[in-house]
DOMI-995830 format. One record per residue (C-alpha): x, y, z. Coordinates in steps of 0.001 Angstrom, whole numbers, plus 500000, padded with zeros to 6 digits. Layout:
XYZ...
# end
This chain:
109683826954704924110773824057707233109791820477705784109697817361708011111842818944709895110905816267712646110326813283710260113800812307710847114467813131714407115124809264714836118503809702712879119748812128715987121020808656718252122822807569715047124188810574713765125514811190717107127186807630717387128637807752713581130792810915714719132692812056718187134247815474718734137688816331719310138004819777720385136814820959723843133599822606723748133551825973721920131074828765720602131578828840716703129527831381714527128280830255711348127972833247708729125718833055705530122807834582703919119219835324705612116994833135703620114869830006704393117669827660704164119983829302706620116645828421709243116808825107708186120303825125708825119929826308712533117459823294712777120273820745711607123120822232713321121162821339716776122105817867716211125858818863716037126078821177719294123879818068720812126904815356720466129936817816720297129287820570722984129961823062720751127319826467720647126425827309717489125849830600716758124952832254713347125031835513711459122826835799708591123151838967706301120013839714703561121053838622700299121655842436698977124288843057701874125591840115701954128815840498699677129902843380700820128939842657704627131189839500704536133489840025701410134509843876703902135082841074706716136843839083705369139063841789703247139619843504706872140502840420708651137944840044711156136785837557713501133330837543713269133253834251711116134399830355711424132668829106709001131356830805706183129069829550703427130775832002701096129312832293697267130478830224694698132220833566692750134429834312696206136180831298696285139069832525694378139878835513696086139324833525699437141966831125698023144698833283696963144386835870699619144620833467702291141356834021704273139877830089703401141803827205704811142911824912702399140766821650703068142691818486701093144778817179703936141858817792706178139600815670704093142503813508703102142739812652707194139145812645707573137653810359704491136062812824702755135930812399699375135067814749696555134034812046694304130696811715697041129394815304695473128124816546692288131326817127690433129474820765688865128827821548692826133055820432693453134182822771690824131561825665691430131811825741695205135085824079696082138140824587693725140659826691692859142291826996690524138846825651688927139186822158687668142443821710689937142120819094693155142681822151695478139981822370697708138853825495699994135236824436701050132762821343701085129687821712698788127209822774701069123992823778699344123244823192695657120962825550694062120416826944690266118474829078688292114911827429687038111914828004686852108348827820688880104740828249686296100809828136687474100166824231686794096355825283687609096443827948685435097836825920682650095629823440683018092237825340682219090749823957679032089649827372677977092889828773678184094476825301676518092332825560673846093565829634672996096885828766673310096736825768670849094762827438668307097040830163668330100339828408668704099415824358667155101232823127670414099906822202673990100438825529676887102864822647678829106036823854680556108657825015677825111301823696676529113043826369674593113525829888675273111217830723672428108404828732673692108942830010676791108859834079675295105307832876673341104125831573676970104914834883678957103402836848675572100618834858676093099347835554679652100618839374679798097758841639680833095124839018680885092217838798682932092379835180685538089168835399688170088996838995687917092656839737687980094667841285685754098032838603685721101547839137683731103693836520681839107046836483684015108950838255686715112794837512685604116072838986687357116732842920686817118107844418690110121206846257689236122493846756692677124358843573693672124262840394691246120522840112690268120351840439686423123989839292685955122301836301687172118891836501685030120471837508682035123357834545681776120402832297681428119801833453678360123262834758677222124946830857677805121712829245675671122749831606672624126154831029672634127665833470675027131186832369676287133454833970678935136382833268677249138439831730674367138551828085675807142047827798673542142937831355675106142359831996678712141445835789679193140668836434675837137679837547675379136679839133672125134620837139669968132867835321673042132007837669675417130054839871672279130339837594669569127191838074667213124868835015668913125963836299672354124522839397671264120962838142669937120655836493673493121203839741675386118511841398672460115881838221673571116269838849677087115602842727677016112798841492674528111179839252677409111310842343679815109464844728677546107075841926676708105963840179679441106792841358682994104752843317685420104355846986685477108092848579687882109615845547687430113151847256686850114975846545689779113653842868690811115357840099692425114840836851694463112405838405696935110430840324694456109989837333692085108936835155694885106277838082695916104858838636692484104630834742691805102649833988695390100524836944695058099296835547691674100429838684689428102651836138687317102169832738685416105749832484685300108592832810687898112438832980687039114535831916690215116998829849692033115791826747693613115596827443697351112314829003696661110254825885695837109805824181699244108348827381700167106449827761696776104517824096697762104067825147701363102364828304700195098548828267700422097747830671697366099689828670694939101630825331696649099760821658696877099741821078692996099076824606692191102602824928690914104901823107688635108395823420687869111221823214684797115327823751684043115942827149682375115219826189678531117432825882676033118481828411673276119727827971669703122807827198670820123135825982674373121188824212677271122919825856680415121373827554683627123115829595685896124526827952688822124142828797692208124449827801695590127476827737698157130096825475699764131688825892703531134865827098704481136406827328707445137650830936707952141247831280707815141493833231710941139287831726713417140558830824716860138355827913716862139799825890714081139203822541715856135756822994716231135383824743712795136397821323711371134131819007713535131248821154712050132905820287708410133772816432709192130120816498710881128042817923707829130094815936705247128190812622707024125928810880704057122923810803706963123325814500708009123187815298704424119549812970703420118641815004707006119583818528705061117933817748702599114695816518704493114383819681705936114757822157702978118109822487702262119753821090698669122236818781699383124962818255696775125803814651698009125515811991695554124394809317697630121524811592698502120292813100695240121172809919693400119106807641695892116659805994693812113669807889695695114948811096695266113614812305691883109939811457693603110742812496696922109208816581696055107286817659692888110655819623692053113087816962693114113272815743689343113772819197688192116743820008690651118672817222689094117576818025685550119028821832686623122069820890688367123553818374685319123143821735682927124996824654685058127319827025684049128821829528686475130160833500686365133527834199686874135148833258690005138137835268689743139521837249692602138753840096690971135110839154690973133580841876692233135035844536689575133843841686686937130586841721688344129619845293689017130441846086685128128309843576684044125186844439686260125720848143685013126233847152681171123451844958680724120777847122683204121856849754680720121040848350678128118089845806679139116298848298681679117452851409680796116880851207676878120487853041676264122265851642673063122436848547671413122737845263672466126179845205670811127704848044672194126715846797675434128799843511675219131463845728673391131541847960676597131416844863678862134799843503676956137109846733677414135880846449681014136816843321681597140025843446679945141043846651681767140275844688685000142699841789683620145319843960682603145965845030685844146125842104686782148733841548684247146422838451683082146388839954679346
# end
């Protein structure tokens, strides 16, 4: 999904004279996930091994390995890794368990300033404790929930004219949860050119993070809350409070109404599948996908538009994604590790990143005054990014997580119990994982 990635090969002479190496020439290995930003990113990086020496090499895991492939090597100490772009939910186990340098008096030494990035991307991707100036990665790619629709199938006049009739309100991108359920309702099971098309392909893979990370979209717009913001760790009342409820009820709502037939166990890849092979008029996923979505030639050039999650009764969030870069605590190349860091923290590597399909989380890039025009989703990244909310990112993440993906599949997918007693369930799991932690 590579864009331009020549149209700024003139910025290689200057790049390379804005920054000088001071470690000897090394091989470091780069570790993230295997997706089309991590190729982009091997395109970049070949302007840093061209004016430092250093070989770059990279490891790139499929998304539903990729936790326990790196979160086992880190956890085991290995040396596979220098610099991982880690999830945002790692960073505080990678923090207190030593396996992330600590990055202040690097950046302190260096110039780099935290004020340059998004401050959601800074406190997602870079702190712990959250909302502390401790500081274990640099933002390194922004990316949140949204959504892609069929422009071209929106725009028909015969289907504009149904939907107004029936709803008094022009089909146009949603703006509320609602609007968006009556949209998906609308196209389930109906005939386009022949084809029989469904209203939305949402998050509902149980097996690593998928609808822990469909589901929140909903959950934070009804009022869902981790925790008592007066009471750290306590959770009753938020976590299954009555609104939080009707949000996890709307969401298993939109899955019986208005996604394709065997879409239980869906994620990233089978969203993006069932949006380009036209079964969908709606697509629920993060951001990286739409650079590829335009470059497509079934439903990119204008076939497509794209909108931040809507809002619900009670909220406007959208679940945050995207990663910063650490430099592994262990590596034996920690010299070079932090040339990469000072390197890709430049303001002209980063307009570079994001020229060839990666999301920068720079300020000076994304608030340039030709960003918001600069893609057909540009506008909408920024509209995203100023709404996110993120899971936890305790070091005891991964217990947090896999009760949530098997309470709310349960429920959602599964059809067993209520709504309620699924939020119920989730609390006396999370507490028992916080009482051992002697946290409540």
């Amino acid at each position: 999904m590579l864009l331009n990635s020549v149209a700024m090969a003139g910025m290689v002479t200057a790049i390379s004279a804005a920054t000088t190496s001071s470690a000897k020439a090394d091989d470091l290995t780069l570790c993230w996930a295997a997706w089309d930003p991590a190729n982009a990113l091997v395109e970049l990086s070949k302007d840093f091994e061209a004016q430092s020496g250093n070989k770059m090499k990279f490891e790139f895991v499929p998304w539903p390995n990729f936790a326990d492939r790196m979160l086992n090597e880190l956890n085991s100490g290995g040396k596979l890794c220098d610099l991982l772009i880690g999830d945002s939910q790692w960073i505080g186990g990678a923090a207190e368990n030593g396996q992330y340098l600590k990055l202040n008096d690097f950046f302190d030494a260096n110039g780099i300033k935290m004020d340059d990035f998004i401050p959601a991307t800074v406190t997602g991707y870079a702190q712990w404790p959250k909302n502390t100036p401790n500081y274990w990665a640099l933002p390194a790619f922004g990316d949140v929930v949204g959504w892609t629709y069929r422009k071209d199938w929106f725009e028909r006049p015969d289907l504009q004219a149904e939907f107004k009739q029936k709803h008094g309100r022009d089909l146009a991108a949603p703006k509320s949860l609602d609007e968006l359920k009556d949209i998906a309702t609308f196209f389930q099971g109906r005939q386009i050119d022949g084809k029989t098309v469904y209203g939305a392909a949402i998050y509902t893979e149980r097996g690593s993070e998928g609808i822990t990370m469909g589901v929140t979209n909903v959950l934070y717009n009804y009022g869902f809350e981790y925790q008592d913001p007066q009471k750290p760790y306590n959770l009753e009342g938020f976590v299954n409070s009555d609104s939080a409820v009707k949000g996890l009820e709307f969401y298993k709502e939109l899955y019986n109404c208005c996604t394709p037939p065997g879409a239980s166990n869906w994620y990233m890849s089978e969203d993006i599948d069932a949006y380009k092979s036209g079964q969908v008029a709606l697509q629920m996923n993060f951001a990286f996908i739409w650079p590829g979505v335009e470059a497509d030639p079934n439903v990119g050039g204008g076939k497509s538009g794209y909108f931040p999650n809507p809002a619900g009764p009670n909220g406007h969030f959208a679940q945050l994604g995207g990663q910063g870069i650490s430099v592994v605590a262990n590596t034996e190349h920690k010299d070079a590790a932090l040339d990469y860091i000072k390197w890709f923290a430049q303001p002209e590597v980063q307009k570079k990143w994001w020229s060839v399909g990666g999301y920068s989380a720079m300020r000076s890039v994304v608030e340039d005054p030709g960003f918001a025009s600069s893609q057909p989703y540009a506008q909408t990244f920024l509209d995203s990014m100023a709404i996110v909310k993120d899971f936890w990112a305790e070091p005891s993440y991964a217990s947090l997580l896999l009760a949530m993906q098997s309470r709310v599949h349960n429920y959602v997918v599964a059809g067993n119990g209520t709504a309620k007693e699924a939020l119920d369930g989730l609390v006396k799991d999370w507490d028992e994982v916080f009482e051992e932690e002697g946290k409540n």
